[in-house]
RODO-2510 file (C-alpha; in nm, 4 decimals, decimal comma):
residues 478
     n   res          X          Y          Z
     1     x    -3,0737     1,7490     1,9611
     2     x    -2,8196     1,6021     2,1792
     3     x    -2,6977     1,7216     2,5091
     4     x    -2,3110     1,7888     2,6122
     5     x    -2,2645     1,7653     2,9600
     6     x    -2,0762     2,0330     3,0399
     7     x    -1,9068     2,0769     3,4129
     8     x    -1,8881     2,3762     3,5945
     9     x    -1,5881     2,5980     3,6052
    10     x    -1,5335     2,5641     3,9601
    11     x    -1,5476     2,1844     3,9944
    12     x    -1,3154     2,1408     3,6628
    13     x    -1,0576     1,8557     3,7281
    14     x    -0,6931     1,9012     3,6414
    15     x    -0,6846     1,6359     3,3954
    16     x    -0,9512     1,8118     3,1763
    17     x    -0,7188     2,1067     3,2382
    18     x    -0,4580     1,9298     3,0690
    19     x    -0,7120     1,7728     2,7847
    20     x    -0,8182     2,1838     2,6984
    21     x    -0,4284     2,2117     2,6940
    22     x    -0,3409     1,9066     2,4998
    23     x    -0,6444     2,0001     2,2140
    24     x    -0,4572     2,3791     2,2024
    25     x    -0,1333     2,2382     2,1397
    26     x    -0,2132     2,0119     1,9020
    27     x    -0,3721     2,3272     1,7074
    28     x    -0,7288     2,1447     1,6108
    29     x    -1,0501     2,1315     1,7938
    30     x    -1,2113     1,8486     1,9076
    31     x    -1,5397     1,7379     1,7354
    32     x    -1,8188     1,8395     1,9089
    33     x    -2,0779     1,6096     2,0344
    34     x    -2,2128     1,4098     2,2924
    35     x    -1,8494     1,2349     2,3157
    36     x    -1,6380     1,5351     2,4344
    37     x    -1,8532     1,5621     2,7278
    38     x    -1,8703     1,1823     2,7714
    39     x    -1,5362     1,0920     2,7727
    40     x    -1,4545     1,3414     3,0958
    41     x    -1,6282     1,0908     3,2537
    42     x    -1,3072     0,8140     3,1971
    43     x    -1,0786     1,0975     3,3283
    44     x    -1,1848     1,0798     3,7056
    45     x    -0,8838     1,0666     3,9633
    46     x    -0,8758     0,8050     4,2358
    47     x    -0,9363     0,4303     4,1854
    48     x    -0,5613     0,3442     4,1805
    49     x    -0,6285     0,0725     4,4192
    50     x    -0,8979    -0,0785     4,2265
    51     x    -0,6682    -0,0755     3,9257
    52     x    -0,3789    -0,2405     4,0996
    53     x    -0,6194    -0,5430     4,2451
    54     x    -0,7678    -0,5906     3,8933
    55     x    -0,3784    -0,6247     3,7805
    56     x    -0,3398    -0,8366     4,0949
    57     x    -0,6533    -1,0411     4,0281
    58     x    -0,5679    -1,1121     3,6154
    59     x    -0,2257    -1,2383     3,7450
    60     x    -0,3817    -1,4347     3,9847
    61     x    -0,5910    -1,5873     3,7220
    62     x    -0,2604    -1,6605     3,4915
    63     x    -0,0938    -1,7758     3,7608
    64     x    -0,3822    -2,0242     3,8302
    65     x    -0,4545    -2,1526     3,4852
    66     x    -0,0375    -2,2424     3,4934
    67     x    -0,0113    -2,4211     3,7963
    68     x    -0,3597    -2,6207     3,7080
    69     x    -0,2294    -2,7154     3,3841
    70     x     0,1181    -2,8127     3,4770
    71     x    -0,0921    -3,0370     3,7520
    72     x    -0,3501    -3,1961     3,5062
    73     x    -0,0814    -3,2161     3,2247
    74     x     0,0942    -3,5304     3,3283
    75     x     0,0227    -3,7866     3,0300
    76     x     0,0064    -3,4881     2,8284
    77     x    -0,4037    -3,4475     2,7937
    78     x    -0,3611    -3,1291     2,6987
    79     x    -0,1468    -3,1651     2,4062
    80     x     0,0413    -2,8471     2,5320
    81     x     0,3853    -2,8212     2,6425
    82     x     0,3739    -2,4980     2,8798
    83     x    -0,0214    -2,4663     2,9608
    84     x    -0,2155    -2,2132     2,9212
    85     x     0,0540    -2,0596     2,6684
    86     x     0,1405    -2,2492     2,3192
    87     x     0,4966    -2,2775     2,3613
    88     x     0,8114    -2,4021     2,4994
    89     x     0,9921    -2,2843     2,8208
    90     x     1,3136    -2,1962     2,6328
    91     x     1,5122    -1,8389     2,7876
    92     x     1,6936    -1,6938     2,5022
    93     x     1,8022    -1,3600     2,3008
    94     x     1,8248    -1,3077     1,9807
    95     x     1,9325    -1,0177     1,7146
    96     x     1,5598    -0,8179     1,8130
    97     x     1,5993    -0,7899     2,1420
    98     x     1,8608    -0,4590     2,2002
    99     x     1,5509    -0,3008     1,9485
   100     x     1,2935    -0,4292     2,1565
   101     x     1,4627    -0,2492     2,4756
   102     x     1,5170     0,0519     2,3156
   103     x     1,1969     0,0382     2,1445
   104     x     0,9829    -0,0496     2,5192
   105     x     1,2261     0,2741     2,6683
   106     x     1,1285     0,5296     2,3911
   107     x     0,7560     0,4411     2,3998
   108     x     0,7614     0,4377     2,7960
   109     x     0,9408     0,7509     2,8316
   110     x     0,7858     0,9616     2,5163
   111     x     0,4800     0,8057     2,4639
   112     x     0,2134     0,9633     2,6418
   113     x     0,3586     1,3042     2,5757
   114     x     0,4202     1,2608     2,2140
   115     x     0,0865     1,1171     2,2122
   116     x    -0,0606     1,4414     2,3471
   117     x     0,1215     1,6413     2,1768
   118     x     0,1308     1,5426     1,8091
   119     x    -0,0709     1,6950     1,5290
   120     x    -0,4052     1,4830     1,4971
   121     x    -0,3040     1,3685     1,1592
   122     x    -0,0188     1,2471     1,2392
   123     x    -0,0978     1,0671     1,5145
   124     x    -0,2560     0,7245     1,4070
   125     x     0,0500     0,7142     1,1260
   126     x     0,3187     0,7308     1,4164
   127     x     0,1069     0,5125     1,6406
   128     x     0,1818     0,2421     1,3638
   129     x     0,4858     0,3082     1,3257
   130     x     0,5560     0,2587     1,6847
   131     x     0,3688    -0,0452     1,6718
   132     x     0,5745    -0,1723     1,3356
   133     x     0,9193    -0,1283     1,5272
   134     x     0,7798    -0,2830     1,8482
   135     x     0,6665    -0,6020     1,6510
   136     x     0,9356    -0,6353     1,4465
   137     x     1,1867    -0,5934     1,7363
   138     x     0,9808    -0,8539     1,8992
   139     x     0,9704    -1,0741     1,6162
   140     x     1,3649    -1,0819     1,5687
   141     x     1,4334    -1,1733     1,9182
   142     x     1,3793    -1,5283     1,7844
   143     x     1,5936    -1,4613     1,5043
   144     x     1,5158    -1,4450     1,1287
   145     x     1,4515    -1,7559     1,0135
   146     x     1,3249    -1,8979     1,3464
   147     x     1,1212    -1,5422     1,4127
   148     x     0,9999    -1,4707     1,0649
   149     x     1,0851    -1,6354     0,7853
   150     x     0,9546    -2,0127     0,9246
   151     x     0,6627    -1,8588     1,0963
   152     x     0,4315    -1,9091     0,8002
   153     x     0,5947    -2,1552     0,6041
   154     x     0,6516    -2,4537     0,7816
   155     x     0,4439    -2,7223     0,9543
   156     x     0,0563    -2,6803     0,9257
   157     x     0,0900    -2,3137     0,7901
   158     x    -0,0402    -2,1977     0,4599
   159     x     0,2883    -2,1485     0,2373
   160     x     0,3166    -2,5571     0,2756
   161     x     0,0378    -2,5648     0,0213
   162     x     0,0690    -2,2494    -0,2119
   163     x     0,2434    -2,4565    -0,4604
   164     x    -0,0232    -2,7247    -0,4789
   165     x    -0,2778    -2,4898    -0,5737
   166     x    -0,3781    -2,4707    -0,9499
   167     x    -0,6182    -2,2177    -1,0147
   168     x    -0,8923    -2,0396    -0,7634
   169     x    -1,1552    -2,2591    -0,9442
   170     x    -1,0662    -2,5886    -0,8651
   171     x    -0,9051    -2,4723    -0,5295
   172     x    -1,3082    -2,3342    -0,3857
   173     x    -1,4894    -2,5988    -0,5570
   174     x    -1,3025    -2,9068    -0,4152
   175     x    -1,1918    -2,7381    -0,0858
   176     x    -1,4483    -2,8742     0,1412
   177     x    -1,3655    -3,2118     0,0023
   178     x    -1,0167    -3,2131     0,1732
   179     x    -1,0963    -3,0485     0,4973
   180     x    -1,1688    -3,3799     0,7459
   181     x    -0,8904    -3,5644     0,8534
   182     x    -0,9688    -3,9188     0,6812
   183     x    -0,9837    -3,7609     0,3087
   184     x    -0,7511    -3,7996     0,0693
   185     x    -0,5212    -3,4898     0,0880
   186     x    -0,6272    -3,3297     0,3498
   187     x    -0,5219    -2,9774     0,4170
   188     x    -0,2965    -2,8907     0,7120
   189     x    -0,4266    -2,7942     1,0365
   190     x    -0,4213    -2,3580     0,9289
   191     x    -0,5450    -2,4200     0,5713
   192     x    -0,8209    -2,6624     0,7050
   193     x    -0,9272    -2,4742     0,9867
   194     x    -1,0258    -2,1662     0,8292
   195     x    -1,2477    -2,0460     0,4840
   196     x    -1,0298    -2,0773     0,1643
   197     x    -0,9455    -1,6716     0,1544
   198     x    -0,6913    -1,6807     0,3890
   199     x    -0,5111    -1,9181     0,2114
   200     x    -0,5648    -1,7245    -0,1093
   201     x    -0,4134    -1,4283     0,0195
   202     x    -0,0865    -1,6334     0,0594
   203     x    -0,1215    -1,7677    -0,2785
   204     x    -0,1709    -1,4236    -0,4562
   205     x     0,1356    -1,2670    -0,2590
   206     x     0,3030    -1,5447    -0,4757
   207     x     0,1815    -1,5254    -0,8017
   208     x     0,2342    -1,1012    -0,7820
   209     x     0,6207    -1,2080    -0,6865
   210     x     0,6021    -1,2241    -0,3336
   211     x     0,6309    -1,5921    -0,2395
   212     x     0,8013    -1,7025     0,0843
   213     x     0,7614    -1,7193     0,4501
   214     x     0,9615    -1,4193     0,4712
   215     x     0,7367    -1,1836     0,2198
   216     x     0,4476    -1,3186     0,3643
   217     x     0,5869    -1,2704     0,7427
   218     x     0,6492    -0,8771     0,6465
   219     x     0,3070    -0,8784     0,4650
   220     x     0,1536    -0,9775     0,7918
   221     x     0,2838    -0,7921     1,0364
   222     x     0,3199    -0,4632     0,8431
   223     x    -0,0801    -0,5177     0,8487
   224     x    -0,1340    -0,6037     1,2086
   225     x     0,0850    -0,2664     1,3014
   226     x    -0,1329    -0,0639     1,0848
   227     x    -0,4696    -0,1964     1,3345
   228     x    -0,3390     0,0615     1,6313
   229     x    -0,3875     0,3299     1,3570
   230     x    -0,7478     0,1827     1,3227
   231     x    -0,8421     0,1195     1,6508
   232     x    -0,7535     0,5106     1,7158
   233     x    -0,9201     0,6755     1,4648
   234     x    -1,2528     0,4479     1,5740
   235     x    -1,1520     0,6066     1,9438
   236     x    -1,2038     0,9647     1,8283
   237     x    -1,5144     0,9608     1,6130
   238     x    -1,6985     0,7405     1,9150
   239     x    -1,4918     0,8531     2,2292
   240     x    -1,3415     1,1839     2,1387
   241     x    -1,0155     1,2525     2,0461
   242     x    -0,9048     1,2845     2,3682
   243     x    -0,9647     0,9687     2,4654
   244     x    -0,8088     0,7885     2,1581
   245     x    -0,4436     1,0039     2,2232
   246     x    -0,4645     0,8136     2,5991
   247     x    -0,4696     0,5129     2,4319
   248     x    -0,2333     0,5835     2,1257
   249     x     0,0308     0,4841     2,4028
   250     x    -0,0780     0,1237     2,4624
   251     x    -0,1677     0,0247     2,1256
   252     x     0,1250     0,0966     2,0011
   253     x     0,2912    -0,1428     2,2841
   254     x     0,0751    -0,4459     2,2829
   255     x     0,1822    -0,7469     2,4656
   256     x    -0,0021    -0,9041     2,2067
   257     x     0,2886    -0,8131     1,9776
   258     x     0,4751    -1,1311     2,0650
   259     x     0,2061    -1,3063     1,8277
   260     x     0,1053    -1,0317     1,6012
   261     x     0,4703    -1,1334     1,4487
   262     x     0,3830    -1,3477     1,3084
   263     x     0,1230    -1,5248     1,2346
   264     x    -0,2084    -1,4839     1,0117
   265     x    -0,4641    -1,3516     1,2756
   266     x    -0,2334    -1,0620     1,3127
   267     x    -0,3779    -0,9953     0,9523
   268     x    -0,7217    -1,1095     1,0419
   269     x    -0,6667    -0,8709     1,3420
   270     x    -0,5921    -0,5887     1,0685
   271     x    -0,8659    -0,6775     0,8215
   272     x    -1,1429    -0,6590     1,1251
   273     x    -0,9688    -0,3401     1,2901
   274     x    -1,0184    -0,1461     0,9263
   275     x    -1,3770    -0,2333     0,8975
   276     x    -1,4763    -0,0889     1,2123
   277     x    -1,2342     0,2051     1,1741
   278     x    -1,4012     0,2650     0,8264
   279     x    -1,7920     0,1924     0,9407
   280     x    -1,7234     0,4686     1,2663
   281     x    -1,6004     0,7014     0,9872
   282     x    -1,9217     0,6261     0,8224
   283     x    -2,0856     0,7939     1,1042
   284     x    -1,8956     1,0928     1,0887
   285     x    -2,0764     1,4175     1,0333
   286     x    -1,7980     1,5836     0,9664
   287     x    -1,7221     1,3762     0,6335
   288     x    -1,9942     1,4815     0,3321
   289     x    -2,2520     1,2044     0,2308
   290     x    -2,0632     1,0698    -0,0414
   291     x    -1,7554     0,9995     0,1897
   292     x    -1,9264     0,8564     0,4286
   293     x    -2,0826     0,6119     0,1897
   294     x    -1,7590     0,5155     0,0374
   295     x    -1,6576     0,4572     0,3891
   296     x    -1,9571     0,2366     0,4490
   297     x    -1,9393     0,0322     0,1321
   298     x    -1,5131    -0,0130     0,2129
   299     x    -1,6579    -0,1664     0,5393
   300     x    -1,8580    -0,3446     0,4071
   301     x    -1,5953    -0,4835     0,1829
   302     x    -1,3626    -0,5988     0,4352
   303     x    -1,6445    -0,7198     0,6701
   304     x    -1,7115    -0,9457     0,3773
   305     x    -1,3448    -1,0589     0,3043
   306     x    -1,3234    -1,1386     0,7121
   307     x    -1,6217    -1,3796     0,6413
   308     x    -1,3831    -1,5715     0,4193
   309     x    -1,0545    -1,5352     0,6333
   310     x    -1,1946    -1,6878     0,9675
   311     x    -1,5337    -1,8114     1,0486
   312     x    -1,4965    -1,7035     1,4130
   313     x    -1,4513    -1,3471     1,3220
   314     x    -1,8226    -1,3228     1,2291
   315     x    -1,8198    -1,2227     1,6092
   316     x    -1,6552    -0,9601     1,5086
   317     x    -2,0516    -0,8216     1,4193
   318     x    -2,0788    -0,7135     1,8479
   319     x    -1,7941    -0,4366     1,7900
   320     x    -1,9450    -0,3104     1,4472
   321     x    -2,2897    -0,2821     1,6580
   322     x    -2,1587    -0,1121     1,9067
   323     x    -1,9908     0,1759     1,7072
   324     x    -2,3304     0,2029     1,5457
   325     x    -2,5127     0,2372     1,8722
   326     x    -2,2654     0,4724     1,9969
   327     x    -2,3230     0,6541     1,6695
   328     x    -2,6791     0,6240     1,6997
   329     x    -2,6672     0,5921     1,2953
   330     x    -2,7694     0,3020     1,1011
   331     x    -2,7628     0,4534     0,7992
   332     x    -2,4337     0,2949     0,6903
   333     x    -2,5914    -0,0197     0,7482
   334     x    -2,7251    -0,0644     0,3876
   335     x    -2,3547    -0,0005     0,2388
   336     x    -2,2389    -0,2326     0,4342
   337     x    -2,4246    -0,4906     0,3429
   338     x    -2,4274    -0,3812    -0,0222
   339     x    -2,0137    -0,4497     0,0588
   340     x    -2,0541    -0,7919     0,1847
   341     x    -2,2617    -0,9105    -0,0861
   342     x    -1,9985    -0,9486    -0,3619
   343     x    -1,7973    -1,1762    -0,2004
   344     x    -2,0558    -1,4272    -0,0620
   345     x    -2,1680    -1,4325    -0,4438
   346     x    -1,8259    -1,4870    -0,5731
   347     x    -1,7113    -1,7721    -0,2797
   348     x    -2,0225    -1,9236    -0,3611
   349     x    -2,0735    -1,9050    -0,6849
   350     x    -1,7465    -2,0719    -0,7245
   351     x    -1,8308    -2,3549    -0,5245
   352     x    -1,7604    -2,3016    -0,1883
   353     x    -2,0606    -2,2296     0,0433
   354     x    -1,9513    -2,0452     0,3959
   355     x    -2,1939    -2,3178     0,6236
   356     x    -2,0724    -2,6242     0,4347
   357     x    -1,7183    -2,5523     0,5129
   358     x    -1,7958    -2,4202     0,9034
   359     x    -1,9892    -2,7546     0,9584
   360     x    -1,7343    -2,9738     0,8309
   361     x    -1,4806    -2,8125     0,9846
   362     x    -1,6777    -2,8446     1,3206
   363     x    -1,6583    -3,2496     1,2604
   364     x    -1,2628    -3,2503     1,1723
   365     x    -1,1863    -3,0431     1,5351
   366     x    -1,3184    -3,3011     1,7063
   367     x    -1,1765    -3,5619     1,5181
   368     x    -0,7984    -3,3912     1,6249
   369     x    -0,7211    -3,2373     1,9690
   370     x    -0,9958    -3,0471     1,9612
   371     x    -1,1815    -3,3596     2,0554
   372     x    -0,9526    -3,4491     2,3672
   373     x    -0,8379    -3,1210     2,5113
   374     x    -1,0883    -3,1043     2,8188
   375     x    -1,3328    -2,7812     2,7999
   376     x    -1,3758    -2,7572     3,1838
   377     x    -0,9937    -2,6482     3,1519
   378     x    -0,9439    -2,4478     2,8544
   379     x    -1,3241    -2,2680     2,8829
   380     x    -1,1206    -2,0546     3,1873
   381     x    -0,7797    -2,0801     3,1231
   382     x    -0,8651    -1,9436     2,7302
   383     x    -0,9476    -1,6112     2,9177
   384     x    -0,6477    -1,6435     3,1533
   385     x    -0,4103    -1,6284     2,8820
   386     x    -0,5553    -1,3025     2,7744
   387     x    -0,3711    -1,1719     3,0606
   388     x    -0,0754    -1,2243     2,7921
   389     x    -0,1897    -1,0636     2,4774
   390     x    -0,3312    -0,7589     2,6843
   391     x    -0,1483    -0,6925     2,9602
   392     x    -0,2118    -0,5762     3,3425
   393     x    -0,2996    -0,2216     3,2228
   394     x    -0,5945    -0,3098     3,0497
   395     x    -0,6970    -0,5733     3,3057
   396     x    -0,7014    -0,2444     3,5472
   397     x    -0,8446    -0,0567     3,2385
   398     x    -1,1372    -0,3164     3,2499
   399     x    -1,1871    -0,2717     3,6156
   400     x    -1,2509     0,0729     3,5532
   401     x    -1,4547     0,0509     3,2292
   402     x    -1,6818    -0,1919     3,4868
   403     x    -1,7448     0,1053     3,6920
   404     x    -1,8404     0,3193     3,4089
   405     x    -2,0113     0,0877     3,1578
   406     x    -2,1895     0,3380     2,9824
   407     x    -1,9186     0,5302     2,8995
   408     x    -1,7840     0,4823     2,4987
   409     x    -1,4636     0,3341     2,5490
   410     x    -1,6558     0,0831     2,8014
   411     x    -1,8963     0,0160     2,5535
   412     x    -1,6730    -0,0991     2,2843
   413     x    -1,4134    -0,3100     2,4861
   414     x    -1,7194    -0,4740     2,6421
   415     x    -1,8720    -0,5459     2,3146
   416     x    -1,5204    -0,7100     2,2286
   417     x    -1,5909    -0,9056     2,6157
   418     x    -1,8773    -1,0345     2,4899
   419     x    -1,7541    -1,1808     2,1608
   420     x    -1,4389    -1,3192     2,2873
   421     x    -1,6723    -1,5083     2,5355
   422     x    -1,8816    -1,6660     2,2727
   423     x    -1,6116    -1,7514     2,0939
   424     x    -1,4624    -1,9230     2,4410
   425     x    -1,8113    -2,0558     2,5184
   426     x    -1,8306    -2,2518     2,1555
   427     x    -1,5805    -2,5264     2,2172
   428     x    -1,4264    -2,4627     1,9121
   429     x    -1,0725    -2,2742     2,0315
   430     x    -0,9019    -2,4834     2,3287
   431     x    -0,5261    -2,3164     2,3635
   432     x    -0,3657    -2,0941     2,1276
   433     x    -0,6354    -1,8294     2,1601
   434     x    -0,3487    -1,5754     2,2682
   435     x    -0,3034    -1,5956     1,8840
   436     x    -0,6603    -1,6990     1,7943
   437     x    -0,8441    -1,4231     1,9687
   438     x    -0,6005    -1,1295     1,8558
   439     x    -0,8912    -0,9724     1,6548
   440     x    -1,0880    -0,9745     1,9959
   441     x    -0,8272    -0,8812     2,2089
   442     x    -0,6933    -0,5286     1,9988
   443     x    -1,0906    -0,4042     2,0916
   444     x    -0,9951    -0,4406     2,4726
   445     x    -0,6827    -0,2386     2,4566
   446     x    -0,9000     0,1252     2,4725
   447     x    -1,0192     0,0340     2,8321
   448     x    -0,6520     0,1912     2,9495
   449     x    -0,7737     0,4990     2,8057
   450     x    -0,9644     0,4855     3,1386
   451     x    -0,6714     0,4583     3,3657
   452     x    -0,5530     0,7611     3,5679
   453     x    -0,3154     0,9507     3,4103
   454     x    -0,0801     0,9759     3,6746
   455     x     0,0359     0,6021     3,6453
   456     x     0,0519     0,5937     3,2726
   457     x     0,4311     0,5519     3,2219
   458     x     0,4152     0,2991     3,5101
   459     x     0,1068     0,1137     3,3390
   460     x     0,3363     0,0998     2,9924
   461     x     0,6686    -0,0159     3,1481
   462     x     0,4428    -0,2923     3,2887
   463     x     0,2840    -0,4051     2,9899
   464     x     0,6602    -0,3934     2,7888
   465     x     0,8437    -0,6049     3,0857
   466     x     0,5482    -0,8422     3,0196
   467     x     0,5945    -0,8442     2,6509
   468     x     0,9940    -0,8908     2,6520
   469     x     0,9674    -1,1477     2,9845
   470     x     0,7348    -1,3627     2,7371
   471     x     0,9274    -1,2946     2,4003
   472     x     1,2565    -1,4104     2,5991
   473     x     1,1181    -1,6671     2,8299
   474     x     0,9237    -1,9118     2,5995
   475     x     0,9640    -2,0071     2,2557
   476     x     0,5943    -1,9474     2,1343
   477     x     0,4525    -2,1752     1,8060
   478     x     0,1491    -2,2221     1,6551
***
């Protein structure tokens, strides 16, 4: 049986005060288990100044990587325009950007209280709502055809090829033929650089009548808003629910959002956040057995589709194990698997095997950029642009999750650490992992569920200013 830790009445702490009040007003009762009594351990007061000289240290870091680059940048060897970001220095507004104020001032100002005070079900719904309007705002500071409608269909994105493509047969069997640089045809930079389902997911939006950058912009970022939903309800069945309403607040107002609109890891970002939100619900003991196998095998399914949308995102494996060890349950592992399997038998069967394409791709990123760009700069100033997608909060959040590693929300952004460090440790993403490493860098986000309440509205104006100063400051590409 496991053990709640349970604190005495006379050395209870305010903020659990407020988390007995919080659970009463939202009129449901926590789930019992080890994780109620854990997560009173991310609620301790104090550490504000070891929160503010994390902040102070990942701007340091930012600050470094920028004035390095700009120095090392002179004949251009780092085929960047605005190191360590992708993007021009270009100040502008656009049509998005009175939403995006009003937007950043709601969620500031009625965030954490709504998020405390909402109904449990209701919660991850308006979390992604938030996070819909906040991306969308963001997106439309560049303007509608510039923001959204060009995002996907112009240069080396995927809608440059949809029409090309002539059936799914021919498409797998031949696409590891076109993938290096020298042969004939080869794809564009996007469609080469990942497995042939994420460009299939742009070419069945436009055979079902939903063709165009600016149905396949909405498709993407109506996706990536639904992740803060995920990433919450994977909070409360390994954290407690307490924990996941703390965070509610930042995920819905994600820095990150300046790239989650758009671009297609925003919906690789989605597709990962799902399967881990459906194999913690797999755990569940609430749920009945044939729930949580359904939940399992759905896991399973999108674990196997995220195989096929990005061969990086097999790192995506660390966060899966570490809801399971949280959960101390393996028993979905079997569904999950059981999920995967149909799609490795379908790509494969139709000609297109997963470590053919990896491999070759391997050879063409050397034989572009990827080959120049010099990996004693971008192996640090990958993680410094981080500082971007994630913001100062959870930079202090980290700090504190450092101190505590045992604690559940600790576990799973470190897990998330961990993989965006292999990924940064491969070679294989110099710049542009602010968009690349989305997937990675949602997982982080829960570490500000560790921050002391009393500077929450203070933590979220901070990460908003650094959203809109971004959004408004540079004109970001990919």
């Amino acid at each position: 049986m496991r053990r709640v830790s349970v604190s005495p009445p006379s050395r209870k702490t305010s903020d659990e005060a407020s988390a007995q009040t919080s659970a009463q007003t939202s009129g449901q009762q926590r789930p019992p288990g080890p994780a109620a009594g854990r997560e009173a351990a991310g609620r301790r007061p104090g550490g504000r100044g070891a929160e503010l000289a994390a902040a102070g240290a990942a701007a340091a870091l930012f600050a470094a990587a920028a004035l390095v680059g700009a120095a090392i940048n002179d004949d251009d060897v780092l085929h960047m325009s605005w190191p360590p970001v992708f993007g021009n220095w270009e100040p502008h507004a656009g049509p998005g950007t009175p939403a995006a104020l009003l937007v950043a001032a709601l969620l500031v100002a009625a965030g954490p209280r709504s998020a405390r005070r909402l109904p449990w079900r209701g919660l991850p719904l308006a979390t992604a709502c938030a996070s819909l309007a906040w991306v969308w705002s963001l997106a439309l500071v560049d303007g509608w055809r510039d923001g959204v409608v060009d995002r996907l269909a112009t240069g080396e994105e995927y809608l440059t090829v949809v029409d090309e493509i002539h059936g799914t047969g021919g498409f797998l069997r031949t696409f590891t033929d076109h993938i290096l640089l020298h042969s004939p045809d080869n794809w564009p930079a996007h469609v080469a650089g990942h497995p042939p389902g994420a460009t299939l997911t742009f070419v069945l939006l436009d055979r079902i009548g939903l063709g165009g950058g600016a149905w396949a912009s909405a498709f993407v970022i109506t996706a990536a808003a639904s992740a803060a939903a995920a990433v919450l309800l994977t909070l409360r069945v390994v954290a407690g629910e307490e924990t996941a309403r703390r965070a509610a607040p930042f995920l819905a107002l994600a820095p990150g959002a300046v790239w989650l609109g758009a671009s297609a890891d925003a919906y690789f970002a989605a597709v990962a956040a799902w399967a881990v939100a459906l194999l913690a619900l797999a755990t569940g003991r609430d749920a009945g057995r044939a729930r949580r196998i359904a939940a399992a095998l759905g896991s399973g399914l999108l674990f196997g589709l995220l195989l096929y949308l990005s061969y990086g995102l097999v790192l995506m494996g660390l966060v899966a194990l570490a809801v399971l060890l949280l959960a101390r349950d393996a028993r979905p592992l079997p569904w999950v698997v059981l999920g995967i399997l149909p799609w490795v038998v379908a790509f494969t069967a139709a000609g297109f095997w997963w470590f053919d394409g990896y491999s070759t791709l391997h050879e063409r990123y050397y034989q572009g950029v990827g080959g120049v760009r010099p990996y004693g700069y971008f192996v640090w100033a990958n993680l410094a642009v981080q500082v971007l997608s994630v913001g100062l909060a959870t930079a202090a959040g980290l700090a504190r999750a450092a101190r505590r590693p045992r604690t559940p929300p600790a576990v799973l952004v470190g897990a998330a650490a961990c993989a965006m460090l292999l990924a940064d440790l491969s070679g294989m993403s110099k710049a542009e992992t602010e968009r690349i490493w989305l997937p990675f860098a949602l997982w982080l986000l829960p570490a500000t569920a560790l921050l002391d309440r009393r500077g929450t509205r203070g933590w979220l104006a901070a990460q908003a200013v650094l959203a809109l100063a971004v959004n408004h400051l540079l004109t970001t590409r990919w």
